[in-house]
Residue, then its C-alpha position, 0 to 999 in steps of 0.5 A: x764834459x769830460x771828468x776824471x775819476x778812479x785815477x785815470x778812468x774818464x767819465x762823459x755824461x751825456x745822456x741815461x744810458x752808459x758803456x763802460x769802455x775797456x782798452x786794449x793790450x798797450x791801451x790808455x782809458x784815452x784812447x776811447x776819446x774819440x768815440x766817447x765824443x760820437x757817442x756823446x753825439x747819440x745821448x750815450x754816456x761813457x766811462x773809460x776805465x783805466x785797466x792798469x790800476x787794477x794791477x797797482x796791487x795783488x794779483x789779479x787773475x783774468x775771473x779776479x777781474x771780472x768780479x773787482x769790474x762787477x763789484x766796482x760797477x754795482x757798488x755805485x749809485x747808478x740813476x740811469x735806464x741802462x748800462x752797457x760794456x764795451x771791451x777791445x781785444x784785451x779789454x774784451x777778454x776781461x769784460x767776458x769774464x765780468x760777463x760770466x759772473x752771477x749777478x753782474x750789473x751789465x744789461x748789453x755788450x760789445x766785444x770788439x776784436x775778442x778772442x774767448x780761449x785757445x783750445x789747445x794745451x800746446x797752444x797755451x803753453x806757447x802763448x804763454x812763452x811768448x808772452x813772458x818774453x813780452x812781459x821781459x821786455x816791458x818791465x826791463x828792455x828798452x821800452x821805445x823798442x817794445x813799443x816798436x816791436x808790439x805796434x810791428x805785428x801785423x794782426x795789428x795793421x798800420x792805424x795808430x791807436x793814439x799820439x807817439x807821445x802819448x804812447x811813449x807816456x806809457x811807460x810810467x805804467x811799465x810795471x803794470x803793463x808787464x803783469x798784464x802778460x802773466x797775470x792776463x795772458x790768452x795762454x792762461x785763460x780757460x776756454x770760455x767757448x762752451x761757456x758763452x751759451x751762460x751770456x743771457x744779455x745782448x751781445x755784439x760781437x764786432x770784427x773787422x772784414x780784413x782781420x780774418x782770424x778774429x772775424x772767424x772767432x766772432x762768427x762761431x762766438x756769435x752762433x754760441x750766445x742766445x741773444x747775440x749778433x755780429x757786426x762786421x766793420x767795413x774795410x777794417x782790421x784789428x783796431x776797428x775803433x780807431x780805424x772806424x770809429x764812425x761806423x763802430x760809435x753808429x754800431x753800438x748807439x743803434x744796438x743800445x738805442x734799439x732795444x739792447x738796454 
């Protein structure tokens, strides 16, 4: 059954082990709906965290979220075996960071279309802008139009993440998902590369076998961390949770099933 809790989080409980799932850029805790079900299918319970909420308020910093996810997750009653994080593009960047706090409350995760850092000062600097002009464009442009222009990237491919309408819905979240440019952007972020070896849990690193960037990011990211492995998701692009969901839901149930937790 499906509960709502924390706003917008979405909770399925279906069994001692537990995958906190984190969206992407543009995402909505509903978009992990359907591979909550499969998971559910495989005694695996889900909570689906609505990342704008953490941007209702002060700034929150990419590290300011790693420790807010951490405390939220540690200060709950939890009566399971094991509990996992799985985090998609954005959502991967932001669950590296609670990764690499002291004493966070993960035993496994899943990384999924993530990037660690960009290593050039000029290619932060020019992510940055872009990004400012994303922000701009959220917060005051003409938000069907954004929405068109973001979808139209091609790292991106052609699979629909969720329902026109349910997209359109977004835009009540505007304010937040213009601060999640600034606030989150990759062009400020630190490197985390040289700090992936600090990861002692098991990670999978997960990448589609047609997303040639970040499948070249997974593999170097894989080689950098001592317990972890890459999954390379079959006839897939960037978004392979939509546009594999069977394959990624039996990924991570044999992963978290068979020693991972």
């Amino acid at each position: 059954m499906l509960e709502y809790s924390k706003q917008a989080d979405e909770r399925r409980e279906a069994g001692a082990l537990e995958c906190w799932c984190l969206h992407g850029a543009l995402g909505m805790a509903s978009d992990w709906r359907g591979l909550a079900k499969r998971l559910a299918a495989a005694a695996i319970s889900t909570r689906a965290v609505d990342l704008w909420r953490f941007l209702e308020g002060e700034a929150m910093t990419l590290p300011g979220f790693g420790k807010a996810l951490n405390a939220e997750a540690g200060n709950e009653v939890f009566r399971g075996s094991g509990r996992a994080l799985l985090g998609y593009s954005l959502g991967g960047r932001l669950a590296l960071h609670a990764l690499l706090e002291n004493g966070h409350p993960w035993q496994a995760a899943v990384l999924v279309s993530v990037h660690p850092g960009l290593e050039s000062a000029a290619g932060r600097a020019a992510r940055l802008d872009a990004d400012a002009a994303w922000a701009t464009q959220a917060f005051a442009g003409d938000w069907p139009q954004f929405l068109h222009a973001w979808n139209a990237q091609a790292v991106l491919g052609t699979t629909p993440i969720r329902d026109a309408q349910a997209t359109r819905s977004l835009v009540t979240r505007r304010r937040e998902v213009a601060r999640s440019f600034m606030e989150w952007s990759l062009g400020g972020q630190a490197p985390l590369w040289e700090r992936l070896a600090a990861i002692s849990i098991p990670v999978l690193w997960v990448a589609g076998e047609h997303d040639e960037k970040f499948l070249t990011l997974a593999r170097r990211a894989a080689s950098l961390s001592p317990r972890a492995r890459l999954a390379i998701a079959p006839a897939s692009g960037h978004r392979v949770p939509w546009e594999n969901e069977a394959w990624l839901a039996g990924q991570i149930a044999h992963f978290l099933q068979s020693g991972a937790l």
